[in-house]
Phi, psi and omega in degrees: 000134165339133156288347166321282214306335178325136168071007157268161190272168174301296170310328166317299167319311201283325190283327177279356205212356184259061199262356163262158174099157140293143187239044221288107173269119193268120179225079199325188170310118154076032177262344120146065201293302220279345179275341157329272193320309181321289236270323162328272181297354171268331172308319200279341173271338179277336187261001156093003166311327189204138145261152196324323193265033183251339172265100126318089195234152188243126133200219203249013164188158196301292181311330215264325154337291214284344178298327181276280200303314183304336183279321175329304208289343201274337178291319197292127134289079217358317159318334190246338155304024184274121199115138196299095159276130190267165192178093186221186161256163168303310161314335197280317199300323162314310194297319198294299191301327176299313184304319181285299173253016191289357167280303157001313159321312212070209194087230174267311181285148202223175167231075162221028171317144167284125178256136191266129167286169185288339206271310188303307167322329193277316183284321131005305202297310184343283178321313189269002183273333196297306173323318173278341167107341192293132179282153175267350148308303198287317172249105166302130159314008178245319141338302162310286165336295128014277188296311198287312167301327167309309168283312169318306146321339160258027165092041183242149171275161111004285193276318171275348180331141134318123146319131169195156196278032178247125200314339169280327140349291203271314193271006178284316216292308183299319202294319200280341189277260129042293171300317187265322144334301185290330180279304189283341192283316203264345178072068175207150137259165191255186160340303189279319181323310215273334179280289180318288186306264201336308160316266184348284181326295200282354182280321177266305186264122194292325194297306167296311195322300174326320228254328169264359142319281177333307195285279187288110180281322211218118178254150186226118138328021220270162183032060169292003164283332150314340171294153155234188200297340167274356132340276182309313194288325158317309178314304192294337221231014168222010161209065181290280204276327176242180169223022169301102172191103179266114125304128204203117197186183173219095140013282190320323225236000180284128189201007165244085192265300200310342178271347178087031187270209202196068170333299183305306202304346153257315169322318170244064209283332205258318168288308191300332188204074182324323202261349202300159169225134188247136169231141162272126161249112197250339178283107189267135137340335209265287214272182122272151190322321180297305130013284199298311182339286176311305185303306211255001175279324182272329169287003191297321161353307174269153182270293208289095172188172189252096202327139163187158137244136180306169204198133183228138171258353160300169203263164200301330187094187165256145177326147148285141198274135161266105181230153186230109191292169188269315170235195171253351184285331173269349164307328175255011192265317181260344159306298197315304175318310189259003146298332205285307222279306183328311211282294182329304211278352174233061182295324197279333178279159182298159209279000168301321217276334050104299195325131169206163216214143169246118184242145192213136200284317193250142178300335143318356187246009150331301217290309200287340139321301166289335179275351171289318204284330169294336197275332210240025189054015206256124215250147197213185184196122207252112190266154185085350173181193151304132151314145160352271210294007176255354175300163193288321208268326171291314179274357192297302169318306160321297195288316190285357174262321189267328154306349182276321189299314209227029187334324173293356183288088207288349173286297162340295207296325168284326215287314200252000170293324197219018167262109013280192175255130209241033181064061156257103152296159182293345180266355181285293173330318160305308171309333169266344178268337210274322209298309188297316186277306173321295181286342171079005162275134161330145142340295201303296164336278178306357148293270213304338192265287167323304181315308189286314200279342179063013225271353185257199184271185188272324203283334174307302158325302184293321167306305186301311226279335170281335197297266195310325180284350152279277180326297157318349181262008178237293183325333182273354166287333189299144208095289166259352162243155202310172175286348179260348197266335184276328176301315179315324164319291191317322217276338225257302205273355170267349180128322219287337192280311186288317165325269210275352151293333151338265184353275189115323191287203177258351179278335181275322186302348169296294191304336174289302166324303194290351191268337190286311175340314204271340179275357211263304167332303190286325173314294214271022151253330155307317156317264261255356196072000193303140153290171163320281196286333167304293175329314199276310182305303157343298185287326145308312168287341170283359173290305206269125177240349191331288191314342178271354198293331185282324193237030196292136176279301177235122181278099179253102224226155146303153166286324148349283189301322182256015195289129162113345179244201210200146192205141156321317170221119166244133191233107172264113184248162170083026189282137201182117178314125183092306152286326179193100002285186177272139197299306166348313206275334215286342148009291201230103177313309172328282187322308194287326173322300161303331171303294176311322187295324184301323196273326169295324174303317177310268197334317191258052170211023167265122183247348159247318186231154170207114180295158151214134162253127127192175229262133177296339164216146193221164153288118197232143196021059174073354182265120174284064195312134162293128189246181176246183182250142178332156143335298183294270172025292202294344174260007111320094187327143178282309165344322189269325201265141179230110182295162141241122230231150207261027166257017196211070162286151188045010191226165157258085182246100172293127192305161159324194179243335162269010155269348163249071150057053205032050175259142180297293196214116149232164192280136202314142179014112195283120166343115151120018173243127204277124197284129167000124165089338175300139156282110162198011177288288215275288228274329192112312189241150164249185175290120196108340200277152187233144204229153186234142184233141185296313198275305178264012191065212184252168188219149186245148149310114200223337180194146172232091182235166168045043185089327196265153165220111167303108166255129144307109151217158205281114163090347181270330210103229162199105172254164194245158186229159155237137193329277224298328199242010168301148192235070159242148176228127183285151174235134195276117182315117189299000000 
């Protein structure tokens, strides 16, 4: 036997040595997917089956490829590493197929063609909207951007769009003509061009498609759940003439639908390729028994999967802890705390096994986190994004705040002069930097000066002269009005609520979260009395983190963000019916089916202990609202759950038996159950309940007080009602 085969499992043995055919490797959480693949691809070169550039392997980023070749080489002999093994993402592998034929089209494009990155992409969509006469309030560029990469991934044109009368349509349909017109002209592509021209190529000309049929004998896959349809279709038209094409992925772990990927192309991995032969790799590594227990007790849930349960020779472990804050600011004051006391208590291990991660469905529930961690000293690191207070839409605000202070303050004044944008053009902007300097006067001054002076175009004057007369009608709130009512200001009276209510997208629709975050801030500094400038100062310093990045202790991620990593200790916060899942899902069986995978993605990427948190009240647009606790929760065997109470901060400690309904543990208010303090005898709904209005669609319940109900809707806001005469139909919990 191979020593390759040494220290694999039965199933493993079978997936590396199983080299004709299509192949579908079912490869749960922590089941040693990427030690497959290695171990796969050194087989087929120790056994004289392929020389390396005859092997093709895929996956989805650059680091986790180059991590793969390195294991290779090491598996490898020199003897049998002769020769190029390819081993990219799909994109790399596309740019390597263009570069050789993308002229073959004729035409414009050539091949040393520019690949345009999204900065580029928005402005170029920018440009062409100007060209065209389109305002840019009604149809936003990035919206535009959006939309146009979206009809490219489902194979639509210019030329092929549906007709239609509707005006967003008709300017998607030029706008997008326009586009692509500017692109071939400029000899560039975009993102999507490189997956799409490739399909195309090898689709139209039979000679290339023969000649890398011929070259890859042996194709490897990874987190084939992850494709989306110009993949899938690469995948195929590349494996025409042989069908050696090992796939390797989970059902379970598919959680980028928003990305186009397309969960059936491994479900029906087995209709596309009628010869497939499928092995499950079920055992995991990783987790403890208990762990495993939960996760697969919630994902059973789901219908669209491939039935299996993980299976572990590790130890049962400690229970999962459940704890439930009074708000979420003590949710991030006892997760920090009781990582630090965890973290104390296994001092003696190397500081790898040492490691916790705090995962959260949205990138706004950072801040209370990253301020735990500053308030309690704990040096941390945050992946997946901007620090809170560095994100754009947060400092955009900052700044019209730091400018109510300080007008002259010239950083503010650029950053926030034309955001959102209000026809202060770059040559207006010139004018005002050369007027500031020639004179040795602020920016701010030097509006006030032009502005007096009349030195400008007409329309340039009316655009500064609305600039300042907003910022002065906001400076006379300073003082007298609370710190949240002034943020509300800004978002509301510079334009900025509306500009991404514009938008439309999922990007914006982050950034409107992260902004209810900062008012969410601005609330809980109003609790403290803070002035404007303490709130600012405050805020500055939790921007700055360099120093801790280096010596960080707690890893604070996205679930997004952690697919694919692994951590000792984990804490899934904020789990709360509307937040995780997310209200967008609670809907659509497709979606929370991805909301569970997501939370199953969570769970298994705890390898000794795992918290799950959330709060009995959050801020939801500045109101602190009563939530229920996730779904999931209800789906986790009790037997596996352990409460913990911030009076046992570093211990595990179970309530009396009469605080849980006499039970050693059941988990604190169960979805579907009325949480303490809700209204809902005189209205009829309480907070969670989700409800359909003829007009705004559907909706949650975010307050209930005086008779009134704050409904939350998607892309609309949160209008108010009054109970008795509300025109709602309550919707009943699936």
């Amino acid at each position: 036997m191979s020593k390759l085969l040494e220290g694999l499992n039965a199933e493993q043995r079978t997936a590396v040595t199983t080299t004709e055919g299509p192949l579908l490797v079912i490869a749960g959480a922590g089941s040693g997917k990427t030690r497959v693949i290695v171990h796969r691809i050194a087989y087929l070169l120790e056994q004289g089956l392929a020389r390396p550039e005859q092997i093709l392997a895929v996956t989805f980023t650059n680091k986790a490829a180059l991590e793969m070749k390195e294991r290779v080489h090491h598996l490898v002999p020199p003897s049998r590493r002769r020769g190029e093994l390819l081993l990219s993402t799909f994109h790399s592998l596309c740019v390597r197929i263009l570069r050789r034929h993308l002229d073959r089209f004729g035409g414009a494009y050539t091949r040393d063609f520019t690949i345009y990155d999204t900065d580029d992409q928005g402005r170029l969509v920018k440009a062409c909207l100007k060209e065209l006469g389109l305002d840019e309030k009604q149809y936003p560029p990035r919206a535009m951007q959006s939309r146009i990469s979206a009809a490219k991934n489902r194979g639509e044109t210019p030329e092929t769009l549906p007709p239609s009368s509707d005006p967003m349509r008709d300017a998607l349909s030029r706008t997008f003509r326009l586009y692509e017109a500017r692109l071939a002209a400029a000899n560039a592509l975009d993102f999507d061009d490189l997956l799409l021209l490739t399909v195309r190529l090898l689709h139209r000309f039979e000679d290339i498609a023969a000649d890398y049929n011929d070259r890859f004998r042996y194709i490897l896959i990874d987190e084939y759940q992850d494709t989306n349809p110009p993949q899938f279709n690469l995948v195929r038209l590349l494996t025409q003439q042989r069908q050696n094409l090992c796939v390797v992925g989970d059902p379970d772990q598919s959680i980028y639908k928003f990305r186009a990927a397309d969960i059936r192309n491994i479900l029906d991995f087995e209709q596309h390729y009628p010869k497939a032969k499928t092995i499950i790799l079920a055992q995991n590594y990783r987790s403890t028994k208990t762990i495993l227990d939960a996760a697969n007790a919630v994902i059973q849930h789901n219908r669209a999967r491939r039935k299996k349960d993980l299976i572990t020779h590790n130890p049962a472990g400690e229970p999962i802890c459940v704890f439930v804050a009074a708000n979420a600011e003590e949710e991030a004051d006892f997760v920090v705390k009781e990582i630090t006391a965890w973290q104390r208590r296994h001092a003696h291990l190397p500081s790898p096994e040492t490691r916790a991660a705090v995962l959260y469905r949205i990138n706004a529930q950072s801040r209370l986190f990253e301020e735990a961690c500053r308030r309690q000293g704990v040096p941390y690191v945050l992946i997946g994004g901007f620090s809170f207070y560095e994100r754009a839409e947060i400092k955009d605000v900052l700044a019209y705040l730091r400018l109510l202070l300080n007008p002259h303050d010239d950083a503010a004044f650029d950053r926030i002069v034309n955001v959102p944008p209000r026809g202060i053009g770059k040559a207006t902007l010139d004018i005002l930097s050369a007027h500031a300097i020639n004179n040795g006067v602020s920016r701010w001054t030097a509006t006030l000066q032009l502005l007096e002076a009349g030195r400008l175009a007409a329309r340039a004057l009316t655009a500064l002269n609305s600039f300042v007369q907003l910022i002065e009608s906001l400076q006379a709130l300073v003082g007298d009005t609370k710190l949240a009512g002034l943020v509300q200001a800004v978002i509301m009276r510079s334009g900025y609520d509306e500009m991404l209510r514009q938008e439309g997208t999922r990007e914006a629709e982050s950034r409107k979260q992260n902004l209810n975050e900062l008012l969410a801030a601005a609330a809980e500094a109003d609790e403290r009395q803070e002035s404007l400038r303490e709130f600012l100062d405050r805020a500055a310093l939790v921007a700055d983190t360099d120093n801790l990045v280096d010596d960080a202790r707690i890893t604070l991620l996205t679930i997004h963000s952690a697919k694919g990593l692994e951590f000792p200790l984990v804490v899934v916060a904020g789990l709360e019916e509307g937040l995780f899942p997310h209200m967008r899902a609670a809907y659509n069986d497709d979606d929370l089916e991805e909301e569970r995978r997501l939370f199953y993605v969570a769970m298994t990427r705890a390898k000794q202990q795992l918290y799950l948190t959330y709060a009995e009240r959050r801020r939801v647009y500045g109101e602190e609202v009563l939530a229920d606790p996730s779904r999931f929760l209800e789906e986790i065997p009790e037997a596996l759950l352990m409460d913990v109470r911030q009076q046992g901060v570093g211990k595990l400690t179970p309530p009396p038996a009469a605080e849980v309904n006499g039970q050693h543990w059941s988990h604190p208010q169960p979805a579907g159950t009325k949480p303490v303090g809700t209204a809902t005898a005189a209205t009829g709904f309480r907070v969670g309940d989700r409800v359909a209005h003829a007009t705004y669609g559907v909706g949650q319940v975010v307050r209930v007080a005086d008779g009134k109900l704050d409904i939350a809707f998607l892309g609309k806001g949160v209008k108010r009602f009054v109970a008795g005469a509300a025109p709602l139909k309550k919707i009943a919990r699936e």
